[in-house]
C-alpha positions as CSV (number, residue, x, y, z in Angstrom):
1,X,0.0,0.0,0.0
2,X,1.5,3.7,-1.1
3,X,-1.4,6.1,-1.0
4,X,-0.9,9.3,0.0
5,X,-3.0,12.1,2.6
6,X,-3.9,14.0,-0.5
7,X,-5.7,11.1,-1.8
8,X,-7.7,10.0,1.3
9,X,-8.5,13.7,1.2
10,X,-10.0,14.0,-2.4
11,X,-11.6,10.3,-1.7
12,X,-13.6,11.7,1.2
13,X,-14.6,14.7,0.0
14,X,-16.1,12.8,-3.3
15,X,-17.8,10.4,-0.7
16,X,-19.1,13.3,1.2
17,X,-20.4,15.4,-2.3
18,X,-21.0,11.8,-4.1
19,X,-19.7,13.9,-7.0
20,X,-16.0,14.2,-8.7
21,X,-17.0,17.5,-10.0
22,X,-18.5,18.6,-7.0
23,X,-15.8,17.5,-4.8
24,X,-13.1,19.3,-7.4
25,X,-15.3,23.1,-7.1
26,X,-14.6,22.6,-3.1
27,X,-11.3,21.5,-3.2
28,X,-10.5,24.4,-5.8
29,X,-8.8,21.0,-8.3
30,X,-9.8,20.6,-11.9
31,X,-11.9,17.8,-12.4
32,X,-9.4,15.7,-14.1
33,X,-6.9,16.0,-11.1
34,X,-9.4,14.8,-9.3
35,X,-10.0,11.7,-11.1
36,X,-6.2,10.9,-11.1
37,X,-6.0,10.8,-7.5
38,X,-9.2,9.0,-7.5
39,X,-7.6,6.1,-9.7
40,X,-4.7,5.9,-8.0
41,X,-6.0,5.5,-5.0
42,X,-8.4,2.8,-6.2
43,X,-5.8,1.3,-7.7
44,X,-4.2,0.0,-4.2
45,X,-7.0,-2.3,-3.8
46,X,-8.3,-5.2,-5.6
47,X,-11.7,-4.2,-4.2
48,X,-13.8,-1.4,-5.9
49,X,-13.9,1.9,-3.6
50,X,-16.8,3.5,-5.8
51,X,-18.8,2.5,-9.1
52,X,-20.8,4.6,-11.6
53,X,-24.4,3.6,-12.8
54,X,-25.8,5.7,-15.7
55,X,-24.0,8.9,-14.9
56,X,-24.2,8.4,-11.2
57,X,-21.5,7.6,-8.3
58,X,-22.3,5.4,-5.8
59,X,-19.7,4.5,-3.4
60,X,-19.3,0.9,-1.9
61,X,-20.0,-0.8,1.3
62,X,-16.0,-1.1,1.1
63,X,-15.4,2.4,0.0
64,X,-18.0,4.0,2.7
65,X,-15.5,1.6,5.0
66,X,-12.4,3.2,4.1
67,X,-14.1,6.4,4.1
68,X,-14.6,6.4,7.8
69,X,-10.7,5.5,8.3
70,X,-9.7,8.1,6.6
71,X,-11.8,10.6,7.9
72,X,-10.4,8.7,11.5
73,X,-6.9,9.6,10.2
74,X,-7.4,12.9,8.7
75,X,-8.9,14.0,12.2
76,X,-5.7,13.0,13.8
77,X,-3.6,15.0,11.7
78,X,-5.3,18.4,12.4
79,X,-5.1,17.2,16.0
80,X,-1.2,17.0,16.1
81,X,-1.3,20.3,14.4
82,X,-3.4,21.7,17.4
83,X,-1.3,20.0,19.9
84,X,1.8,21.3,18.4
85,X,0.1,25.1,18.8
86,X,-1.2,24.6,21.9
87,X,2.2,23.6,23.8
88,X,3.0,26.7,21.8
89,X,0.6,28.4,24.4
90,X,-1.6,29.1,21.5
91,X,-5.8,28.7,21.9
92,X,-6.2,26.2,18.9
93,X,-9.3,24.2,17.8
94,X,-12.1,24.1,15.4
95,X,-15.1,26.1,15.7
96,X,-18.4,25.4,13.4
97,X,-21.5,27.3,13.4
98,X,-24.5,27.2,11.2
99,X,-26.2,30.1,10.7
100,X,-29.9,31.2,9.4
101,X,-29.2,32.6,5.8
102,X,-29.4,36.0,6.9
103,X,-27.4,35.5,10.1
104,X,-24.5,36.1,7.4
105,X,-24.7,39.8,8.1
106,X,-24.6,39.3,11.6
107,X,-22.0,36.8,12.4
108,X,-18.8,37.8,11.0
109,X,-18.4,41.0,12.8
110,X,-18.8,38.7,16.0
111,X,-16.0,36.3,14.7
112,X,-13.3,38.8,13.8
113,X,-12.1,40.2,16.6
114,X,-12.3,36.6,17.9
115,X,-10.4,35.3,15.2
116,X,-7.9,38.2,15.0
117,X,-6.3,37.2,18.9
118,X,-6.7,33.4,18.2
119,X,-5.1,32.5,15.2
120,X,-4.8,29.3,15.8
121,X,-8.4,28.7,15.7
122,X,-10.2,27.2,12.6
123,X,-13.4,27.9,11.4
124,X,-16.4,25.9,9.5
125,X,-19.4,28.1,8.8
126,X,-22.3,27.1,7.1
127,X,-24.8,29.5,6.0
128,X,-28.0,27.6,4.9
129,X,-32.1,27.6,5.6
130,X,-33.1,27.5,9.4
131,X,-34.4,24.0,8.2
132,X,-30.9,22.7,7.7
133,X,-29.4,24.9,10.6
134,X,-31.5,23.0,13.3
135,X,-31.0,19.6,12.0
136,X,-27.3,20.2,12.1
137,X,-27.7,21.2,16.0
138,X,-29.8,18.6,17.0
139,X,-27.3,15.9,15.0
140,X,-24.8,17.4,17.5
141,X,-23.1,18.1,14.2
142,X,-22.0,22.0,14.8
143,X,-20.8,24.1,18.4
144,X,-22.9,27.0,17.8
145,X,-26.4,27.7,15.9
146,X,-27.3,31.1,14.7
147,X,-30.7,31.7,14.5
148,X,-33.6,34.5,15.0
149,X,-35.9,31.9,16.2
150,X,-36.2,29.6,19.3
151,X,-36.6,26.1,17.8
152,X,-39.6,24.0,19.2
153,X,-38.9,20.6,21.3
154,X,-35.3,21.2,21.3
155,X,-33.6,22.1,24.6
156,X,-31.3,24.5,24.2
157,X,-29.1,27.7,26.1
158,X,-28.6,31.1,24.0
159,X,-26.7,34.3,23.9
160,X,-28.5,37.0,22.5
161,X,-26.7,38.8,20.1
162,X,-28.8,41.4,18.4
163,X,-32.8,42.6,17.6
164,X,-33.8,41.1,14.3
165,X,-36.4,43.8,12.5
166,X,-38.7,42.8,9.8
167,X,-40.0,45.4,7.8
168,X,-42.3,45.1,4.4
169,X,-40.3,46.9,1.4
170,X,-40.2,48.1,-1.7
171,X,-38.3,49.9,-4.6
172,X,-40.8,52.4,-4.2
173,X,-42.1,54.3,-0.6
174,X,-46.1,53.8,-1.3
175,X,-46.9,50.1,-1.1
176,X,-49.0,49.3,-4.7
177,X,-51.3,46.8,-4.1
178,X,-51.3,45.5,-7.4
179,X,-48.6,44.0,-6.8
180,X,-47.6,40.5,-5.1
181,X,-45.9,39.4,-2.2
182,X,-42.7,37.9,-2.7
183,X,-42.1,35.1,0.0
184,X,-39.0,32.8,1.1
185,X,-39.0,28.9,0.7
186,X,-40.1,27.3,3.4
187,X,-38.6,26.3,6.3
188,X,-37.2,30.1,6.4
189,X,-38.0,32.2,10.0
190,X,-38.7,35.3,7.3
191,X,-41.1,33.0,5.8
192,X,-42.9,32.0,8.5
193,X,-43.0,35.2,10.3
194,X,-44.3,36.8,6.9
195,X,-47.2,34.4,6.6
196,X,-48.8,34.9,10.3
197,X,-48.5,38.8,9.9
198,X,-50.3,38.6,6.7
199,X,-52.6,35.8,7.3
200,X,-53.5,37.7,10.5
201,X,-54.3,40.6,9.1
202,X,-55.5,40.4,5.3
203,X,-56.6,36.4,5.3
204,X,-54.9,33.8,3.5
205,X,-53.2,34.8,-0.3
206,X,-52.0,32.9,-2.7
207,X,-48.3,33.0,-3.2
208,X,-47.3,34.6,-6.4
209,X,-43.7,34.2,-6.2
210,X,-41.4,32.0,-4.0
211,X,-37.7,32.5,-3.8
212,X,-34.9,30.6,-2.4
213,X,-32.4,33.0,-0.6
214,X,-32.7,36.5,0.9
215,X,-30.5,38.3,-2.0
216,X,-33.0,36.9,-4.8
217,X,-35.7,38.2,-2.8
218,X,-33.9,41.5,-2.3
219,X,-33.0,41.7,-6.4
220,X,-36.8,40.8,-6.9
221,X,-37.9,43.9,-5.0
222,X,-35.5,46.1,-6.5
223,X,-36.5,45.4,-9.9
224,X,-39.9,46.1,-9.2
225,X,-41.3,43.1,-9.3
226,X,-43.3,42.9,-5.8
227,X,-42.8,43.6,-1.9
228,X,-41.3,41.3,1.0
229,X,-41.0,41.4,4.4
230,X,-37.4,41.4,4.9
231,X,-34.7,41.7,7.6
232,X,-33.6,45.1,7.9
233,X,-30.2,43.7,8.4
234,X,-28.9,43.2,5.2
235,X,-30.6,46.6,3.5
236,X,-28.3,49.3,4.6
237,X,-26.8,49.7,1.5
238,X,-30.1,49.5,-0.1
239,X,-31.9,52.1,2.0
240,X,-29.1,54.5,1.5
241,X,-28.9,54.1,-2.3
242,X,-33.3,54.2,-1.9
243,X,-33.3,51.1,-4.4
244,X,-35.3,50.0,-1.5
245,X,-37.8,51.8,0.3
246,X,-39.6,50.9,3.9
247,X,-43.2,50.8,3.4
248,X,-45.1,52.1,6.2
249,X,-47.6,49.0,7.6
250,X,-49.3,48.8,11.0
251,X,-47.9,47.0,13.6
252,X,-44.2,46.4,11.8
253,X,-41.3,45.9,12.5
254,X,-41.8,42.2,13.3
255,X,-39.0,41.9,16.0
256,X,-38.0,38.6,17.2
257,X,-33.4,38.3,18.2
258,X,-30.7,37.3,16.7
259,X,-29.0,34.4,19.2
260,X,-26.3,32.2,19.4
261,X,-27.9,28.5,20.8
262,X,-26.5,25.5,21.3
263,X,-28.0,22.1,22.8
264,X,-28.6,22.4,26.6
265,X,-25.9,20.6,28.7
266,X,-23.5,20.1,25.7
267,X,-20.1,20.7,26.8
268,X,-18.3,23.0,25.2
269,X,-14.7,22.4,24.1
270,X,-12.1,24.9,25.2
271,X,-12.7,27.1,21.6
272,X,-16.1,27.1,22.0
273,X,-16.5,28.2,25.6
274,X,-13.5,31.1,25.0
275,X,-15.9,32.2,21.6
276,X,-18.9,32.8,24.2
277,X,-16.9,34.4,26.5
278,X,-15.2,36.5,24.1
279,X,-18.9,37.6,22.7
280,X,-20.0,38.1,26.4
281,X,-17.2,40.7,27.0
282,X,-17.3,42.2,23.7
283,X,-20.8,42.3,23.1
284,X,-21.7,46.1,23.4
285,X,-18.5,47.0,21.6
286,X,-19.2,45.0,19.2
287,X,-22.7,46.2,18.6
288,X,-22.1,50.3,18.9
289,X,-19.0,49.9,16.4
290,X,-20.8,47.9,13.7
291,X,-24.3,48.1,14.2
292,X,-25.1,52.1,15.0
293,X,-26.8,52.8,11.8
294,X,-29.3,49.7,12.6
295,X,-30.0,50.3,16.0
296,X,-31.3,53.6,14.8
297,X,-34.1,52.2,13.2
């Protein structure tokens, strides 16, 4: 046997994508590369790691075998790495947090200062659907979750971070009711929250348009298409520019908070409990340095 780190790297990450091409986009390899290491690798075994039916890659009882070990030793090697900082007297570790799609305007002004007197510290953030972000906490798969809503029959503990403001908009400041209302997928907190205000207050609609992220919904507005309830989080631009206007509707904003959870009684590792702290001490700082213009509102 002579195969290398580099292949049990590519090999998991076209286990974990079940895709060469995906698996070469992530690893920033061209797709042929890929396949080479893929090939040599295979080619250590008399046993087939993966095999391809119709234009589809499956990967083998065997290969999901060897998968595990290599994920085993690839673990170890960022843990001598860490060890070797740490008797350094460097904080060192991996931190992973899923956030709420929109919690991407919040969270990386709470990371950087973080990041900037631990350098030693890895992160993993995944931006996704509140859907995904809850499954990935309660799969104990993630330290942190950031989300703007408390999920149901899930014990958790929080830090509040921030006000979340919902506000219906448009790319003009009169609301015209010829046109529709643009939702979010579902599964989406905006979603959700939009729904019972309307519902509650005009009846039941039926949905014109349904994107899938908070930008398309945004570029949808602009372009004059309809109005949303969106997070006034991401709009600063925006508002400034007046590409997008508030429009003024009784009993908005919708405010629920921006929060940091994570499962109740989990034990934090040593990056995880010195992130907390860190937001803890830093919060107000944090808040009055990058946030002024939103706390206005």
């Amino acid at each position: 046997m002579n195969y290398t780190i580099h292949q049990l790297q590519i090999f998991l990450k076209v286990v974990q994508t079940r895709s060469v091409t995906k698996a070469s986009e992530e690893l920033f390899m061209t797709q042929p590369a890929v396949s080479i290491q893929l090939r040599n690798l295979q080619d250590q075994f008399e046993i087939p790691l993966t095999e391809v039916i119709g234009r589809q890659l499956y990967v083998t009882d065997f290969g999901k075998e060897v998968a595990k070990i290599a994920e085993r030793v690839i673990q170890e090697l960022e843990n001598i790495n860490y060890k070797t900082q740490a008797f350094q007297g460097i904080l060192t570790g991996k931190l992973s947090i899923s956030s709420a799609s929109t919690g991407k305007y919040v969270i990386p002004y709470f990371l950087s200062g973080f990041l900037d007197e631990h350098k030693g510290i890895d992160i993993v953030l995944d931006v996704t659907n509140k859907s995904r972000v809850i499954e990935s906490l309660k799969n104990n798969e993630i330290d942190f979750a950031l989300v703007s809503v408390v999920p149901e029959r899930l014990e958790v503990e929080e830090e509040l971070l921030i006000e979340n403001k919902l506000y219906l908009m448009g790319n003009t400041p009169a609301r015209n009711e010829g046109k529709p209302l643009i939702y979010r997928e579902e599964g989406s907190a905006t979603r959700m929250a939009m729904e019972h205000y309307f519902e509650s207050r005009e009846g039941k609609q039926r949905k014109r348009m349904e994107l899938t992220s908070n930008e398309a919904v945004k570029q949808a507005v602009i372009a004059g298409i309809g109005h949303s309830v969106m997070p006034l989080i991401g709009m600063r631009h925006e508002l400034m520019s007046k590409e997008i206007h508030i429009l003024p509707m009784a009993h908005l904003p919708i405010i629920t908070k921006w929060r940091l959870i994570w499962l109740k009684g989990k034990r934090l590792s040593p990056v995880s409990q010195a992130f907390l702290d860190y937001i803890r001490s830093n919060k107000q700082h944090i808040l009055d340095h990058n946030f002024s213009w939103y706390l206005k509102y």
